[in-house]
N, CA and C of each residue as an Amber inpcrd file, in Angstrom:
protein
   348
 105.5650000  76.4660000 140.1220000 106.2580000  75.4780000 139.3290000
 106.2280000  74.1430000 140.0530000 105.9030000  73.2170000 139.5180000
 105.7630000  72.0270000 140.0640000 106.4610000  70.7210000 139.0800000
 107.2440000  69.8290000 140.4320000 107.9760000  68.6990000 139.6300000
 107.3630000  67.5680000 138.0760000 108.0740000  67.5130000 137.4710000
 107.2640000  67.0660000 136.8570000 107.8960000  65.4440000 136.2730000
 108.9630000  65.5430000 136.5820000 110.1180000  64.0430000 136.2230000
 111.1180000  64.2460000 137.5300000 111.1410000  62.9480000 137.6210000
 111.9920000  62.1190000 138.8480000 113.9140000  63.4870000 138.5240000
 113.9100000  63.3000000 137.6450000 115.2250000  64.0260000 137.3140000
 115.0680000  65.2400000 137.2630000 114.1540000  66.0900000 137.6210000
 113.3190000  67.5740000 137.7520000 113.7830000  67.5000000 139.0000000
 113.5990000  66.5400000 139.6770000 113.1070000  66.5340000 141.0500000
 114.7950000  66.1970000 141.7190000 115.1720000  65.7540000 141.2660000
 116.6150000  65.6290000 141.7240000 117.4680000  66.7750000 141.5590000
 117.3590000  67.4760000 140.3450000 118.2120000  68.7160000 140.1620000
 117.5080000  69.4440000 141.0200000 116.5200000  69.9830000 141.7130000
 116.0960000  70.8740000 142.5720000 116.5600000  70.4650000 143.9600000
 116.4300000  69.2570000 144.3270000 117.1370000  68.4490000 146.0870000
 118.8840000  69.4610000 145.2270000 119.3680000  68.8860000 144.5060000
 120.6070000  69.3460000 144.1910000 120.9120000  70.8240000 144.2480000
 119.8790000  71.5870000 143.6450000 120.1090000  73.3180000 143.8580000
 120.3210000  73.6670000 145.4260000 119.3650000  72.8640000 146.2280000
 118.7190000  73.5160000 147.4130000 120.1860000  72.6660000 148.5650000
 120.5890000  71.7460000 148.0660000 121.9000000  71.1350000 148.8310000
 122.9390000  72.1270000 148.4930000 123.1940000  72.6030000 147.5150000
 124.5300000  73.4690000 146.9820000 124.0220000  74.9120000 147.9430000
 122.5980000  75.6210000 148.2820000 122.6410000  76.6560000 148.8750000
 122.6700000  76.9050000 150.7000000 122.2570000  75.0610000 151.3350000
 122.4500000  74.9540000 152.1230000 123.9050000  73.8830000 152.7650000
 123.7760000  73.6620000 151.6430000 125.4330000  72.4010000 151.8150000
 126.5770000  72.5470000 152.0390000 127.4510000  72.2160000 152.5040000
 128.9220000  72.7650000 152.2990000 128.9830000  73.2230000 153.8400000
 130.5480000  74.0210000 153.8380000 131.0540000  74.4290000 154.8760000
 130.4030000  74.9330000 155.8650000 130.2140000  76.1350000 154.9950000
 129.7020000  77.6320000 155.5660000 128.7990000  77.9780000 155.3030000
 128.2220000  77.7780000 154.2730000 126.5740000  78.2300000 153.8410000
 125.8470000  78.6620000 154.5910000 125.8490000  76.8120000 154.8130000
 124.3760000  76.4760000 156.1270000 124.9660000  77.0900000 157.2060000
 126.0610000  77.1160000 157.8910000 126.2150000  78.0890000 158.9760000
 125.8410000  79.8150000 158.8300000 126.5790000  80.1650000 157.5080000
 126.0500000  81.7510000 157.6640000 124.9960000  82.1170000 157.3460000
 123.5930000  81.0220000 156.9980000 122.9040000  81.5170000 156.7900000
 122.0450000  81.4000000 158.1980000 122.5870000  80.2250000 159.0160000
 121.3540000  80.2330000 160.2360000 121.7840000  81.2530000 160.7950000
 123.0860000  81.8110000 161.0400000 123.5720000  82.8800000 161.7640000
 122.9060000  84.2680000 161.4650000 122.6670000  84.2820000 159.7740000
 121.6260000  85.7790000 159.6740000 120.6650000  85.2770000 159.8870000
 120.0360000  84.4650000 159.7350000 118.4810000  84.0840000 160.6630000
 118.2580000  84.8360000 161.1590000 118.9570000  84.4330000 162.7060000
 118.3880000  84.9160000 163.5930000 118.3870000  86.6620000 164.0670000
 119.1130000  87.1720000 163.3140000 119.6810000  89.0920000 162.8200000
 120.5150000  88.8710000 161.9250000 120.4940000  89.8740000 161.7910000
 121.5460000  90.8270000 160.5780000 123.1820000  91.0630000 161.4710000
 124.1010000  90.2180000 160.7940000 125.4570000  90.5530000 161.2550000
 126.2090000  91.3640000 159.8670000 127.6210000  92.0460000 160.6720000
 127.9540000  92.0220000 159.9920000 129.5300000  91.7310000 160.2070000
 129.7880000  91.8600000 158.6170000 131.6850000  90.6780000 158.3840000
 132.5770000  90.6270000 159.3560000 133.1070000  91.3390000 160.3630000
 133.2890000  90.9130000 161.0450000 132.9900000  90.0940000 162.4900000
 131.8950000  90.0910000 162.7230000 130.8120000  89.8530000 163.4640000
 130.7690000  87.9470000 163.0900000 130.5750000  88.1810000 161.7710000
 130.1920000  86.8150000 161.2150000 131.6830000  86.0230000 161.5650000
 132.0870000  85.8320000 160.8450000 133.7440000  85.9800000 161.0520000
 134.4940000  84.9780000 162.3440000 133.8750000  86.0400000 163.4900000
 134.2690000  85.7490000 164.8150000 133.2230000  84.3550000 165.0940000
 132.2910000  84.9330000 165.0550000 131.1020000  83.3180000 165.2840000
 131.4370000  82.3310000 164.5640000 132.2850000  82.1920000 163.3830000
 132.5370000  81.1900000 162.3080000 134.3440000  80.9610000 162.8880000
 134.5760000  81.4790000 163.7190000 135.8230000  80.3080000 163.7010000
 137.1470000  80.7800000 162.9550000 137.2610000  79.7910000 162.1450000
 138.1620000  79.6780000 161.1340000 137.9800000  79.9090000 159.6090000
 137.2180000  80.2790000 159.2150000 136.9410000  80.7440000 158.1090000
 137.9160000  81.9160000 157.8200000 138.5040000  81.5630000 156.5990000
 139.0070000  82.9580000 156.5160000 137.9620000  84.5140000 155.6300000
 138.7920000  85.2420000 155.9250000 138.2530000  86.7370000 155.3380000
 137.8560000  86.5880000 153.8140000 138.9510000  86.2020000 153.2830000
 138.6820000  85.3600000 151.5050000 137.4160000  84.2760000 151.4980000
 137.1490000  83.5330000 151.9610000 136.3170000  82.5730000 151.7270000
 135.4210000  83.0570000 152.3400000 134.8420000  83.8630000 153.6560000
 133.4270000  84.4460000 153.8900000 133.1190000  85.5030000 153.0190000
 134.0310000  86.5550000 152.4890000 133.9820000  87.5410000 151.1890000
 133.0150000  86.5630000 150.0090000 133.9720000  85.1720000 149.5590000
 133.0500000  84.5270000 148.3070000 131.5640000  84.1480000 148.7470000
 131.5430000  83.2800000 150.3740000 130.3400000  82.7870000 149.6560000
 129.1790000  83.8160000 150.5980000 129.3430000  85.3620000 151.1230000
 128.8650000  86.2930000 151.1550000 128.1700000  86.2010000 149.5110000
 129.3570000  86.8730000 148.8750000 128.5080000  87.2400000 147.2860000
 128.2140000  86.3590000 146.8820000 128.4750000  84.5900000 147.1310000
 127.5560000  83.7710000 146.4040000 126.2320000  84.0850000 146.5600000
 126.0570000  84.0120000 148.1910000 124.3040000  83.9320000 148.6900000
 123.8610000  85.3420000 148.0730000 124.3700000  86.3810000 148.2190000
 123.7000000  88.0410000 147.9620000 123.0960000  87.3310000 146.2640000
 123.7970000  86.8350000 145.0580000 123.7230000  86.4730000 143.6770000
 122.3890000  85.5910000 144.0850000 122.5310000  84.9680000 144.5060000
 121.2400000  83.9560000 144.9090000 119.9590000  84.5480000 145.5030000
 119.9040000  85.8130000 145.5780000 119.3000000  86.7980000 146.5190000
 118.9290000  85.8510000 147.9850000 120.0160000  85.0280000 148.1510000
 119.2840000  84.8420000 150.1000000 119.3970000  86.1610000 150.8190000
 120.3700000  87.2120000 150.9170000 121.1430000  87.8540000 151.5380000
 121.1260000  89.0940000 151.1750000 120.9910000  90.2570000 151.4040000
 121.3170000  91.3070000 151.4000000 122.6270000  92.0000000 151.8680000
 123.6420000  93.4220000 151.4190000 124.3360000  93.4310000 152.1360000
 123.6740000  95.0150000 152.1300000 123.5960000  95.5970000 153.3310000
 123.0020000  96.3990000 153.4180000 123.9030000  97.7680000 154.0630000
 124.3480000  99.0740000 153.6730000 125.2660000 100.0940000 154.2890000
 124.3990000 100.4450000 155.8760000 125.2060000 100.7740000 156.5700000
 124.6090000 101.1330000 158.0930000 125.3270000 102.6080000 158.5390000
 124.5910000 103.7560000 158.0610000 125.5390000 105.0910000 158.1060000
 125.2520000 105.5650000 159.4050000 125.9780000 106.0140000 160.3730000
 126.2100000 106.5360000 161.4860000 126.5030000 108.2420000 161.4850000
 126.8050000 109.5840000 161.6670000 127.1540000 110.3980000 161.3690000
 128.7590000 110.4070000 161.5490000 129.1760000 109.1210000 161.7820000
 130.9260000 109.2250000 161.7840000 131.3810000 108.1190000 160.7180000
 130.7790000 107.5580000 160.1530000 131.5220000 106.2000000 160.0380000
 130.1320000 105.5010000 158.8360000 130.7570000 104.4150000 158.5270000
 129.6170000 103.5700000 157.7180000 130.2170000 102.0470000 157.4360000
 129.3010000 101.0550000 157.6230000 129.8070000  99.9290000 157.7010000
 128.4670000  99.1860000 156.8170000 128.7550000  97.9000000 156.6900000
 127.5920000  96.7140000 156.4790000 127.6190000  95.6070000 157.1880000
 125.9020000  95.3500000 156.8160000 125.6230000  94.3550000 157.8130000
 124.8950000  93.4730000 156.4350000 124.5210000  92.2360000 156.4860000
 124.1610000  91.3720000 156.0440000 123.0080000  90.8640000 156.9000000
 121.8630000  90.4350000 155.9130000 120.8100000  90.3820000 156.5710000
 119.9560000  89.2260000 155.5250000 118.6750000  88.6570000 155.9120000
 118.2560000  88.1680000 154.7040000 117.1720000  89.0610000 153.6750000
 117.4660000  88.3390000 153.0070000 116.3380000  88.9790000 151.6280000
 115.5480000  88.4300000 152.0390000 113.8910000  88.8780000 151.2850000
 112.6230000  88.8860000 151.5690000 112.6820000  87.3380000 150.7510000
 113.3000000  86.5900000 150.0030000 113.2190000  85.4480000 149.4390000
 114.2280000  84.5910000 150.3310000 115.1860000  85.5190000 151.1450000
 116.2120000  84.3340000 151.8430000 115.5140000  84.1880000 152.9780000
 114.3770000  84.9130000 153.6700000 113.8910000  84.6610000 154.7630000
 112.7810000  83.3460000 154.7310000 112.3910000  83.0740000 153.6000000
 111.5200000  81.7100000 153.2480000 111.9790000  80.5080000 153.2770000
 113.9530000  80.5410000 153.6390000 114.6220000  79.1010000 153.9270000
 114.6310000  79.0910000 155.6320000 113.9290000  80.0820000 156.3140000
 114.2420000  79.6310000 157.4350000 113.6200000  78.7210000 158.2900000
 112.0980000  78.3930000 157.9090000 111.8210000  77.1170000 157.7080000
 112.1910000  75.9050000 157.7110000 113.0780000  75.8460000 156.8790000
 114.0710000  74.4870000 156.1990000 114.6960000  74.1680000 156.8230000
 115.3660000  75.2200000 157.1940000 116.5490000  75.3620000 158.4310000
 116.4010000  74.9560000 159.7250000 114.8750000  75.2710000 160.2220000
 114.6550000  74.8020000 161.4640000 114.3110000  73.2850000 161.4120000
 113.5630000  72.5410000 160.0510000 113.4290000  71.2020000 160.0200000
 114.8410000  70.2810000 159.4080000 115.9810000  70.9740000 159.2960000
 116.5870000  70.3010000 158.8300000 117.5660000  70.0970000 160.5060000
 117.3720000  71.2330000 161.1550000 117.8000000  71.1100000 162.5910000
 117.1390000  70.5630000 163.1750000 116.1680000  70.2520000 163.2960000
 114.7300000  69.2870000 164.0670000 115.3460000  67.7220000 163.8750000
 115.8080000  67.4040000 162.1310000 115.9180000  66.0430000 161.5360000
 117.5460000  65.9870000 162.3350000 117.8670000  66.5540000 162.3160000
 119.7680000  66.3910000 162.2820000 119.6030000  65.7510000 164.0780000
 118.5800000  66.8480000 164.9350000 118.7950000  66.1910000 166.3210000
 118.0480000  64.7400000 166.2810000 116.8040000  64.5390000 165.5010000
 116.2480000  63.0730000 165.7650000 117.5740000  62.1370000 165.3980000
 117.3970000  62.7420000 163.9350000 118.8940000  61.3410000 163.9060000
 120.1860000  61.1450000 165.0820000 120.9590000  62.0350000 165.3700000
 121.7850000  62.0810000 166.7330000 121.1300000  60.9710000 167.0250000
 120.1620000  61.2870000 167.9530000 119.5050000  60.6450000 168.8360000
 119.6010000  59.0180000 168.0400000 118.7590000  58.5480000 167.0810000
 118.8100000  57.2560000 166.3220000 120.5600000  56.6170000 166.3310000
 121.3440000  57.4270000 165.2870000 123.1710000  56.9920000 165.6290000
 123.6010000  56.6160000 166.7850000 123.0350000  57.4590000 168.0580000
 123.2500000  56.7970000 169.2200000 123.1030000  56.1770000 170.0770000
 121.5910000  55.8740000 169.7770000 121.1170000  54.9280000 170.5850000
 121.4190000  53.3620000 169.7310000 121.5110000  53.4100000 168.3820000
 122.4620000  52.1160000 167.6330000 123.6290000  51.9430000 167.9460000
 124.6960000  52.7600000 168.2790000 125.9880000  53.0330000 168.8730000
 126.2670000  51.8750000 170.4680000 124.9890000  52.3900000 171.3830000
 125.1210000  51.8390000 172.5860000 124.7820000  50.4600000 172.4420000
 123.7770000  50.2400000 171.4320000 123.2380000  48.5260000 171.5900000
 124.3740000  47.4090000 170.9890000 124.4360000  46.6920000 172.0890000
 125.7230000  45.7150000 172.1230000 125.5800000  44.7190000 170.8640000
């Protein structure tokens, strides 16, 4: 599928900001990047997030298929872990150039910052 109007092209920057944008998103998703956690796991690395709000935007991303939530059976016990989907693993890419852009700029804000 390819853009085809300026306003095509804006609602898609717009989809792809709403799945990496915001609070937590972009954090829980670089966090399954790099493995498969799970809820409480995530949780602890995130701070302050509460249990309610990593629960929603868990099932946002799983609806979006970034995410999988996947059962992990043990012969005592059974838990989940969250991991990416074979389509959420194609933002990790993005992720690394949008972390690449975020440190150049730093760098630009601050070196304008110091000049008198």
């Amino acid at each position: 599928m390819e853009v085809k109007t300026k306003q095509q092209g804006i609602k898609v920057v717009a989809d792809v900001l709403d799945i990496i944008g915001g609070k937590w998103r972009g954090p829980i998703l670089s966090y399954i990047c790099d493995k498969p956690r799970r809820f409480n796991e995530l949780k602890s690395i995130l701070g302050r997030i509460t249990s309610a709000t990593l629960s929603k935007e868990l099932r946002y991303l799983e609806e979006l298929r970034m995410i999988e939530r996947v059962e992990i059976r043990t012969e005592t016990s059974s838990a989940y872990e969250y991991r990416m989907s074979q389509h959420g693993k194609s933002i990790k890419t993005l992720i690394q150039h949008v972390v690449e852009w975020g440190l150049q700029h730093r760098r630009v804000v601050l070196e304008e910052e110091i000049i008198p």
